[in-house]
N, C-alpha and C positions, 0 to 999 in steps of 0.2 A: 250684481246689483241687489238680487234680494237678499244675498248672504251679508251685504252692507247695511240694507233695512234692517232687518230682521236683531242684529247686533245693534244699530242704534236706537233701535227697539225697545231693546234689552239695557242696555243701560240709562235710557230715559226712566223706564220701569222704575228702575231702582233710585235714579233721582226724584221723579215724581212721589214715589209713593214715600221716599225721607221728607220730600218736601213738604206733603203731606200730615206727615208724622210733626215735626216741625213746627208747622203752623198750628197743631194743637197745642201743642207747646205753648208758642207763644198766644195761644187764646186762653189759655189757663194763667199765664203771669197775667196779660193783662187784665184779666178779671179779679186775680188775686191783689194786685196793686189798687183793686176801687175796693176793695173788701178788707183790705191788712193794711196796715201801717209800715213803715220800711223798719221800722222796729221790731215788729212781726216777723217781717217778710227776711229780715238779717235773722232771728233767731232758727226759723225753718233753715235756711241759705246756709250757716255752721253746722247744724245737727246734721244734714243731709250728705252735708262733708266727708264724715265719716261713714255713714252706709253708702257710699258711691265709691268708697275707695275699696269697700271690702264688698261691692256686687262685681266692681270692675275687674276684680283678683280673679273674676271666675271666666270671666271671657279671653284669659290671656291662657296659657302653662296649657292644661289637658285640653282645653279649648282646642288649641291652636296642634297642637301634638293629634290631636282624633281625625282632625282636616285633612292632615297629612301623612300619618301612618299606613303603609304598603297594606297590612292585616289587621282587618275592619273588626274580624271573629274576637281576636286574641286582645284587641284592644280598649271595645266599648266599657268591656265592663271596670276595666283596672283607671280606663279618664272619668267613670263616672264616680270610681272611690274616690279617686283623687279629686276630683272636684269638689263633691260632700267633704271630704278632709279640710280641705281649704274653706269652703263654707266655716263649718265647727270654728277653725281657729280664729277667722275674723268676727265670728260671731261674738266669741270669746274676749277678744280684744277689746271690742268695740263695747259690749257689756262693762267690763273692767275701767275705760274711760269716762263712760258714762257717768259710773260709781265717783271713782274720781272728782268729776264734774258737780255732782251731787253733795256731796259729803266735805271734799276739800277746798270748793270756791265757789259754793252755794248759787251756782248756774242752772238753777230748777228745770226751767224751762226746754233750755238744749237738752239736758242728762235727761228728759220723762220723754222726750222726743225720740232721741237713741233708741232710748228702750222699748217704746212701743213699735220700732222701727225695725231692730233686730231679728226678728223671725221671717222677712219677709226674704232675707239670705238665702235661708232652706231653701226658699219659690222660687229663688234665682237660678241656684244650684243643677236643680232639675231642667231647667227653662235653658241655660244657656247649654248641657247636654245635648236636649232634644235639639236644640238650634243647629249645634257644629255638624248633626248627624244630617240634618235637614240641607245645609249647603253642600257638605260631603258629596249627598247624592246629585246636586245639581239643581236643585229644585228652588232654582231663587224666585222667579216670577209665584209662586205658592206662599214663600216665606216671604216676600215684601209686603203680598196681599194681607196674608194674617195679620202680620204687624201694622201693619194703616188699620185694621180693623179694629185692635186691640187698642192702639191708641186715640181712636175715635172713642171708644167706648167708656173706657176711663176718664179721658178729656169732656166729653160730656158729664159724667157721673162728677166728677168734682166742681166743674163750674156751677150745676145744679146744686151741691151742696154748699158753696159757698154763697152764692144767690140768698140762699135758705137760714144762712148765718152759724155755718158747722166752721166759718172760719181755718184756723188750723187744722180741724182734723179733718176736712175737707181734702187736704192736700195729702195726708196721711192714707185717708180711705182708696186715691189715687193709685198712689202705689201696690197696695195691696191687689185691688181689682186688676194692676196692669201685670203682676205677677200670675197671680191665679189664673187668667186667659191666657198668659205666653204659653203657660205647660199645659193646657187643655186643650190651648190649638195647634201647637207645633205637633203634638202626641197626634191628635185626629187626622194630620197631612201624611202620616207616613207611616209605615211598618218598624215599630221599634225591633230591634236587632235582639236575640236571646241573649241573655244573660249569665252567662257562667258566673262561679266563681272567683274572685280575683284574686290572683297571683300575687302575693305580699311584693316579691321581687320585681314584678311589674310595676305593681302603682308607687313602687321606691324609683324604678329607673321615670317614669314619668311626670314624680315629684322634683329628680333630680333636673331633667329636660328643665322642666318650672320655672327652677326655683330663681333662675338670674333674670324672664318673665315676670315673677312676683315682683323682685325686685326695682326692674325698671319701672314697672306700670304706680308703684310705691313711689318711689320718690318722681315719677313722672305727673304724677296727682296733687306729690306737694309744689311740683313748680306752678301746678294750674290754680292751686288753691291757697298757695300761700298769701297771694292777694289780699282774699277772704280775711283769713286768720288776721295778718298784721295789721289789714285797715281797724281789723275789729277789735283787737287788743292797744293799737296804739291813738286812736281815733273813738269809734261809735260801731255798736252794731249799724247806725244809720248808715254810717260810710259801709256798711259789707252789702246793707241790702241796695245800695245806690253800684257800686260795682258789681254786684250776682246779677242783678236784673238787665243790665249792662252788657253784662256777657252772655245770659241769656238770650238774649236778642239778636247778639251778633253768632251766638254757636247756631241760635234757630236756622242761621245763613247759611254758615257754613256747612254745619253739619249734612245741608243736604248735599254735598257735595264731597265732605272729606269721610263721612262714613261707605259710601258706595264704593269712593276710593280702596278704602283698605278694606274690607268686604268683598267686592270683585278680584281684588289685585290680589288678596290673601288667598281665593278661591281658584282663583286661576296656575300663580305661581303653586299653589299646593298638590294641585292636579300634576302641574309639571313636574315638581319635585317625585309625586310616588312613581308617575312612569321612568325615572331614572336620566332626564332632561340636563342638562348645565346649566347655572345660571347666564345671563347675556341682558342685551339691553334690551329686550321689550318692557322691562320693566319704567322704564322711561315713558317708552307709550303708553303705558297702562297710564301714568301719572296726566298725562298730557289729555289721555281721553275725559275723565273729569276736569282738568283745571282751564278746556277751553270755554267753561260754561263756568266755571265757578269763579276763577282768577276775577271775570269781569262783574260780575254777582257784586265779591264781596268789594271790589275799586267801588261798584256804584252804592252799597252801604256806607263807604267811608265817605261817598262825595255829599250824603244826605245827612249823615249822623245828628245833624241838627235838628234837622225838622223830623225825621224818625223818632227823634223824644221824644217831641212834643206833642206827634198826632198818634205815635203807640203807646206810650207810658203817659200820657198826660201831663199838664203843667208844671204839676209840682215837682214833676222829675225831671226839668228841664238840664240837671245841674249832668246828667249822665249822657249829654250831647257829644262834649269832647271824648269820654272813657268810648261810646259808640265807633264814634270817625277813628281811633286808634288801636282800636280790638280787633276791626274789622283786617285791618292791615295787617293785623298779626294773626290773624289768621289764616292771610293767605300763604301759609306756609304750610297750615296744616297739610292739604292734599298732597304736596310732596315728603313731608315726612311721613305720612301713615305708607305709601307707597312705598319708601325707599324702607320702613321698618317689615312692610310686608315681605320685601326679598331680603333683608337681613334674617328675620326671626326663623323665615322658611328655611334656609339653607345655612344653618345653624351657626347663625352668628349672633346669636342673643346678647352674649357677656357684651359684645361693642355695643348695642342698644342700651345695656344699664347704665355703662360707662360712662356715655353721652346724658340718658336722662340723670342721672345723680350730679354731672357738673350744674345741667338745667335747672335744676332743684335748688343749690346752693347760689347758682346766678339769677334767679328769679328772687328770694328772701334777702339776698344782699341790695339788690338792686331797688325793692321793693323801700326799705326800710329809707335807701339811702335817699328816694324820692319820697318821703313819707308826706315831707314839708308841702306838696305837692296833692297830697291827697289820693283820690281815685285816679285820678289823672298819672300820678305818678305812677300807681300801680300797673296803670295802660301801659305806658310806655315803658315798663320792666318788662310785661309779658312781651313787649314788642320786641324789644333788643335781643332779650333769650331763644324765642320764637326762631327767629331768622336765622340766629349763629349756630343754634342746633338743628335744623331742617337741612344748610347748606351742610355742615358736617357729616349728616346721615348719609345725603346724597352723596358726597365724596367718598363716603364707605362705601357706596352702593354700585356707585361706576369704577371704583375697582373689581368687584365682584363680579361685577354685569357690565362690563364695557361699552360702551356706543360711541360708533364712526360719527368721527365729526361732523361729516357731511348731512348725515340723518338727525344729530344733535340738533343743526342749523335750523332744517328743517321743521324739525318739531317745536323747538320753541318760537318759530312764529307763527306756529298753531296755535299757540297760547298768547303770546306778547300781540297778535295783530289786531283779535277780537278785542283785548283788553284796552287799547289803546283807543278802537273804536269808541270803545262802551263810553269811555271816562271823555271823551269827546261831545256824544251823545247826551251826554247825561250833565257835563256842564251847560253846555247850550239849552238845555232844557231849565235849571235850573232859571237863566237867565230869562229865557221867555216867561216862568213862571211867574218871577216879579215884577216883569212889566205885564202882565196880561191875566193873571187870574188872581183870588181874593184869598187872602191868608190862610191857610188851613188843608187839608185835606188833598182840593184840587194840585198845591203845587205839586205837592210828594207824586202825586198820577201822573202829572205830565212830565215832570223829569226822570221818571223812571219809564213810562214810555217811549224819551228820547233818548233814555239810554239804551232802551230795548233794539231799538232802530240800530243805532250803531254796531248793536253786539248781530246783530244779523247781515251787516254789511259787510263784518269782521269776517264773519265766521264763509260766506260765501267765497269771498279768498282766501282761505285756505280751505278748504270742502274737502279736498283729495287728502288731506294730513288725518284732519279729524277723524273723516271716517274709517280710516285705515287703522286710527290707533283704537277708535272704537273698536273695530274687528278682533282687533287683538285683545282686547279686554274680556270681551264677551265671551270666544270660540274657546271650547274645551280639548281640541284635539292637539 
């Protein structure tokens, strides 16, 4: 029983303190939305595009390779060339597009963005090393903490500047301060490893591991963003910063949930892999330990999408009501694909991951354009179709590799389906009391998410004995 606490402990930890993180987040849009213009707010939302694709190159390839590597000695120093490598070149890219942007289609604003944006790669560089060394050891409850620290810290620091009227570079200053504090406190929690020099033919086979890593996380960022791109090219920056903010809102949800996923499950599966393990299906459970809390999370975001505009982003954003209720949906797939990508990446089945996101890629910009007529709206419902057809296909990869008995199958997914059904139960009923009985604004969004809350706790009490069992497996390093 306390080895069942003590584990749903440990992973509430790592929801709470994303959720945490999260909510800065979303205290930073919404302040940035009383402060910026969606014209603004779309110009930041593209520039950011690009430096998110090339900070995300660093969390994947040596990343993910240092987690799991048998020889910690022989290894630190050749992921942290290769990581700095990778740095350079996106740095490089990303300067180069900039220019571009500058000189051949006179987009000032984006191009002085980039570039002022571009160093802060370096900060990442370091930041996501110290990090992978930091889970390796086990030390998640240390590493959740900093990080809620850090994004406190920054989240405060830019709402005060934009308060102050630093505007965009308010948002700008953000980043930098949440860099600089990653590598100053990840560095203070732990004894960094000696450093030799690296082995050319090392950080070449580590690059190689990478490089189908780089690529999926590539074209896995233009399915996420092509949204972005096309509303902005065939519409308005209006429409990009009407869908960013949109999706902001509903990742702030999910993210507390589909980051611990692939974090825990990355962490655990990687532990398994160095001692020499097979894969099998607790990877299942792994998935199921976040999505009994989150599947119903993000049901009750889509069941509110409406009034979450209007009392988080304000009036004038009413119109990202629908792109909310449809993001939401699409994202509940997230938590089963980071999971099922944690046991492919691990156990080196990379190339299937790029395979899959590169189709994503290309079904997300077809799909996108061909609902253009549709607006932000249509853009939802692109990420929505791609979302689900490549999550179930991962998973289909995934339980060939890692097989699960039916019978336990059964079981676990009404670990998940029963809360969920609860919630969205809960939470319409509430909806419905709210219009007959409380006064527009505020109040409703509190009581039907308290009666969704109800529900999700009635859920979850039938099935007690699944959850916490899959919790255990999540959490247990042995």
């Amino acid at each position: 029983m306390k080895q069942n606490l003590r584990s749903a402990g440990a992973a509430l930890l790592a929801i709470g303190s994303r959720a945490s993180t999260q909510l800065f987040v979303v205290a930073v849009t919404l302040v940035a939305t009383r402060y910026l213009s969606p014209d603004d707010f779309g110009v930041f939302a593209i520039a950011t595009v690009f430096i998110t694709l090339a900070r995300t190159l660093l969390y994947t390839g040596p990343f993910e390779y240092l987690m799991k590597a048998p020889d910690l000695a022989r290894t630190a120093s050749e992921c942290l060339a290769a990581t700095v490598l990778t740095a350079a070149a996106a740095s490089i890219a990303v300067l180069l597009l900039a220019l571009v942007l500058l000189l051949g289609f006179g987009s000032g604003a984006i191009a002085w963005l980039m570039l002022v944006l571009v160093p802060t790669n370096l900060l990442a560089a370091m930041a996501s090393w110290e990090e992978a060394l930091l889970l390796r050891a086990g030390r998640l409850r240390a590493y959740y903490v900093a990080t809620m620290l850090i994004e406190l810290s920054s989240a405060l620091v830019a709402i005060w500047l934009l308060v102050i009227g630093w505007q965009l570079g308010a948002l700008v200053a953000q980043v930098y301060l949440r860099m600089g504090l990653a590598v100053l406190g990840y560095a203070a929690l732990m004894r960094l490893p000696p450093l030799r020099h690296p082995r050319p033919g090392g950080v070449r086979r580590v690059l190689r591991w990478s490089s189908a890593r780089y690529g999926a996380t590539f074209v896995g960022f233009l399915s996420n963003y092509s949204g972005d791109l096309i509303l902005g090219a065939l519409l308005s920056p209006a429409a990009t910063g009407v869908f960013r903010a949109s999706n902001r809102v509903v990742t702030a949800a999910s993210d507390m949930f589909s980051q611990p996923a692939a974090l825990l499950s990355r962490t655990a599966l990687s532990h398994r892999f160095a001692q020499g393990r097979p894969a099998d299906g607790s990877w299942f459970a792994m998935f199921v330990a976040i999505g009994f809390i989150g599947w119903p999370a993000l049901l009750g975001v889509a069941l509110l999408g409406d009034w979450i505009a209007v009392t988080a982003l304000g009036p004038a954003w009413s119109s990202a009501a629908g792109p909310i209720a449809i993001l939401a949906v699409a994202r509940l797939w997230s938590m089963l694909t980071a999971v099922a990508t944690a046991l492919l990446v691990t156990y080196d089945r990379q190339r299937l991951v790029l395979s899959s996101q590169m189709l994503a890629a290309v079904g997300v910009a077809l799909a996108t354009v061909a609902l253009a007529v549709w607006g932000v709206t249509g853009a939802a419902l692109a990420a929505l179709g791609v979302n689900m057809a490549v999550s179930l296909w991962l998973a289909r990869a995934a339980l060939r590799l890692g097989p699960l008995p039916f019978a336990e199958a059964d079981q676990l997914l009404q670990a998940i389906l029963l809360p969920s059904l609860c919630t969205a139960v809960g939470t319409i009923v509430g909806r419905l009391l709210a219009v007959d009985h409380v006064a527009v604004g505020a109040g409703q969004l509190v009581l039907a998410i308290g009666c969704g809350s109800v529900g999700w706790v009635v859920g979850v009490v039938l099935v007690r004995r699944a959850a916490l069992g899959a919790l255990l497996l999540l959490t247990q390093r042995s």
